[in-house]
C-alpha positions in Angstrom: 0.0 0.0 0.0 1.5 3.3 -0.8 0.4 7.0 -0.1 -1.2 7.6 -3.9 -4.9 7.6 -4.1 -6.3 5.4 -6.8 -7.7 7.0 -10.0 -11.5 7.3 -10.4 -11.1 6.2 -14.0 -9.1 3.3 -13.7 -5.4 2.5 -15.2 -7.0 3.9 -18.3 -5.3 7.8 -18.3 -6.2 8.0 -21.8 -9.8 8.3 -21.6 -11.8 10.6 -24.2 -14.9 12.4 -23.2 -14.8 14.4 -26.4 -18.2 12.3 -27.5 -19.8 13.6 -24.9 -23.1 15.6 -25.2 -25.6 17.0 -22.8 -29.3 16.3 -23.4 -31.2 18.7 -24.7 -34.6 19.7 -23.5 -37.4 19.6 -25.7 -40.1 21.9 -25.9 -42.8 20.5 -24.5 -45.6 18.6 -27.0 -49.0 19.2 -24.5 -51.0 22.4 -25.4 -51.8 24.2 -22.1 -55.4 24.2 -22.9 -55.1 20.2 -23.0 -53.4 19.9 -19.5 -55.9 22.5 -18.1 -59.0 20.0 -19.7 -57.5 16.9 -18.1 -56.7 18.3 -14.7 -60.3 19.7 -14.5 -61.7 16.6 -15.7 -60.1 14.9 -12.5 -60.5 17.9 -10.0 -57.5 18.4 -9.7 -56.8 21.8 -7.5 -55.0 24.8 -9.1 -52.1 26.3 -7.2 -52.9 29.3 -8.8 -54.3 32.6 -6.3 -58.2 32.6 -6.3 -59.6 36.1 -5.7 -60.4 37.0 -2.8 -63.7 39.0 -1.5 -63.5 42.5 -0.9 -62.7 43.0 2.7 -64.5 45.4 4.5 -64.0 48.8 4.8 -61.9 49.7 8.1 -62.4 52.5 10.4 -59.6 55.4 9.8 -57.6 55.2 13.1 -58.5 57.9 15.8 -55.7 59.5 17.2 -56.0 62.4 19.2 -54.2 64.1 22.7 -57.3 64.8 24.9 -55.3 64.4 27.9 -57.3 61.2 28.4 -55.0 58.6 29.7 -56.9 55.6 30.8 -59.1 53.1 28.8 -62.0 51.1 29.2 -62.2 48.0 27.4 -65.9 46.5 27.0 -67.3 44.0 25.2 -70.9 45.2 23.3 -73.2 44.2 20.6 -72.0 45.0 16.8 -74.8 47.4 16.6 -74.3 49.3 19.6 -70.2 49.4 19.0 -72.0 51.0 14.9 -74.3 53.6 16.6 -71.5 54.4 19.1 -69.2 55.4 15.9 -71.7 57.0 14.0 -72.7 59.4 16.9 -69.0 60.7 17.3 -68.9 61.3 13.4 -72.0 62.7 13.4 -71.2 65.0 16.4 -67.3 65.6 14.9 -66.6 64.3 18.6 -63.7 62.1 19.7 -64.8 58.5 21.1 -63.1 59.8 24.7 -65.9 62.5 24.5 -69.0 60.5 23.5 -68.7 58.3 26.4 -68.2 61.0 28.4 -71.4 62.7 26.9 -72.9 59.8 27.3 -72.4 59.0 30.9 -73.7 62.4 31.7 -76.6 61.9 30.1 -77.4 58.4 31.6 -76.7 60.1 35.0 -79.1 63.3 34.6 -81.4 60.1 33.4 -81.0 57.7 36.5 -81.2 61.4 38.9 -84.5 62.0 37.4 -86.0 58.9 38.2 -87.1 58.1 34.2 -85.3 55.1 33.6 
């Protein structure tokens, strides 16, 4: 055993690779309208992005310094959260200020006796 690796190719140094060629590829012979008939005939699923529905419209954000610093996280129906928004864009209020509005108004209602 000696300190020489042995050749991948053999005792044969002399070996040609001239001959050698790469494949080509060759344009594919299916139409696209032909796969696309044979894949829907099986149900097969496209990969392809469906569209999607139009997402609702968001609220802008609100963002203003009032100099109110806490909040008040409730949980309410879908309407009442809707009239609750359409009051403060009616009024050109900030939300801080309807509730505040509000709670003055429910309190003048509850001192009065009428609810």
């Amino acid at each position: 055993m000696g300190n020489e690796r042995a050749s991948v190719f053999g005792n044969d140094q002399d070996l040609d690779l001239g001959d050698f060629k790469p494949k080509t590829a060759e344009p594919p012979t299916a139409r696209r309208e032909d796969v696309r008939a044979v894949s829907e005939g099986v149900n097969f699923r496209s990969r392809e992005p469906q569209p999607s529905a139009p997402r609702p419209e968001k609220r802008k954000p609100r963002r203003y310094r009032t100099g109110r610093n806490q909040q008040l996280n409730i949980k309410a129906r879908a309407e009442a959260i809707e009239v609750f928004y359409q009051i403060t864009d009616q009024q050109g209020w900030v939300l801080g200020e309807t509730f505040e509005r509000a709670i003055k108004a429910l309190k003048r209602e509850l001192d009065t006796g009428t609810a």
